[in-house]
C-alpha positions in Angstrom: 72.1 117.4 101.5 69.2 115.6 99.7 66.3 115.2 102.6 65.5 112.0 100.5 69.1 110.5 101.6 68.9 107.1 103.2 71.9 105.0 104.9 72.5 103.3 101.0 73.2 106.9 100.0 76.4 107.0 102.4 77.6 103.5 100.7 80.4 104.9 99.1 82.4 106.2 102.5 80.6 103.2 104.4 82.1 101.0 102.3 86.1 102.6 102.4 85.6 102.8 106.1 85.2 98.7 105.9 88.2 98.3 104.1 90.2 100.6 105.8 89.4 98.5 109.0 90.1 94.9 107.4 93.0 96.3 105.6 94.4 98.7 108.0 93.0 97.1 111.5 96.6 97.4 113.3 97.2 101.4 113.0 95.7 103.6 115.4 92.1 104.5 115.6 91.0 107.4 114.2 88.2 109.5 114.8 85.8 109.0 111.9 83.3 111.1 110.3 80.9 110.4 107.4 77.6 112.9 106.8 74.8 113.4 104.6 75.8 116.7 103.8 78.8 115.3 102.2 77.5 111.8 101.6 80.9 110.5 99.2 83.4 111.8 102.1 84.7 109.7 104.6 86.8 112.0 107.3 89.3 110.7 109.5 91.1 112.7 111.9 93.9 112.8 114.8 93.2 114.7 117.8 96.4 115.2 119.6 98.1 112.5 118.0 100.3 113.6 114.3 102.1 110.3 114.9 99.1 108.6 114.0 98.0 111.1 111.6 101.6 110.4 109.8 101.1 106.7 110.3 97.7 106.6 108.1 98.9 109.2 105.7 102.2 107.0 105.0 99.7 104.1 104.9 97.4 105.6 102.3 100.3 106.6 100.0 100.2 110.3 100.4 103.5 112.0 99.9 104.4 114.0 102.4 104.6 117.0 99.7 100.6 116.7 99.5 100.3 117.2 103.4 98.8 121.0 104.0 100.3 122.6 107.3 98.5 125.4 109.0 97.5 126.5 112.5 94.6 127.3 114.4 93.7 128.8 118.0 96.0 131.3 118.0 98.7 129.8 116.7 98.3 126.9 119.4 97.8 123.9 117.8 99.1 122.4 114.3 96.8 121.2 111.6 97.7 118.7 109.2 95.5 118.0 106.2 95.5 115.8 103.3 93.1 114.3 101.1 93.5 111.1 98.4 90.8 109.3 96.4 90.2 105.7 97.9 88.1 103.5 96.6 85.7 105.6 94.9 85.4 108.0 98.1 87.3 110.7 98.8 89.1 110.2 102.0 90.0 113.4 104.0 93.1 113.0 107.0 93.5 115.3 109.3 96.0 115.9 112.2 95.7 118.1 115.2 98.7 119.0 117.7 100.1 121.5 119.7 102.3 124.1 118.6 105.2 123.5 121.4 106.1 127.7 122.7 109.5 127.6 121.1 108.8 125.8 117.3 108.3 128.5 114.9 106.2 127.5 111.7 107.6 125.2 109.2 109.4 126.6 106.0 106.7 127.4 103.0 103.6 126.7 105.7 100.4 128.3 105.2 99.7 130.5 108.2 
């Protein structure tokens, strides 16, 4: 992170996050993130909600195949991850959900 970094410097994701809302205005509201640390990332993620995780991810054109499974608190809740180019930014999605008590782990998932 560049001390030097003004609002212009986070342009990039600013600018993606703007589209995304004109463009994408009718799907769920994500939690978004965008940083000076990483000031070309725009973060959007789904707490509790994988339906609208899958919902932006279908929207963004990200196969299903590019979709990263793992878990986290114990094995307690799901994490979905992707991550696509957009615009010139690149535009991480991620999913949180619980792990229901009887649903083992997917096939091939990264534990």
């Amino acid at each position: 992170m560049s001390q030097d970094l003004t609002l212009d410097g986070l342009a990039v994701p600013l600018r993606v996050l703007r589209l995304l809302a004109v463009d994408f205005g009718h799907l769920p509201a994500p939690d978004v993130d965008v940083s000076p640390v990483f000031p070309d990332l725009l973060r959007l993620r789904f707490h509790d909600d994988l339906a609208g995780f899958e919902t932006w991810r279908d929207a963004l054109g990200i196969v299903p195949d590019d979709v990263v499974y793992s878990e986290q608190s114990g094995g307690r809740t799901r994490v979905l991850k992707a991550s696509v180019d957009y615009a010139g930014a690149a535009l991480e999605l991620t999913g949180f959900g619980d792990v229901p008590a009887h649903a083992p782990a997917p096939v091939g998932s990264a534990v």
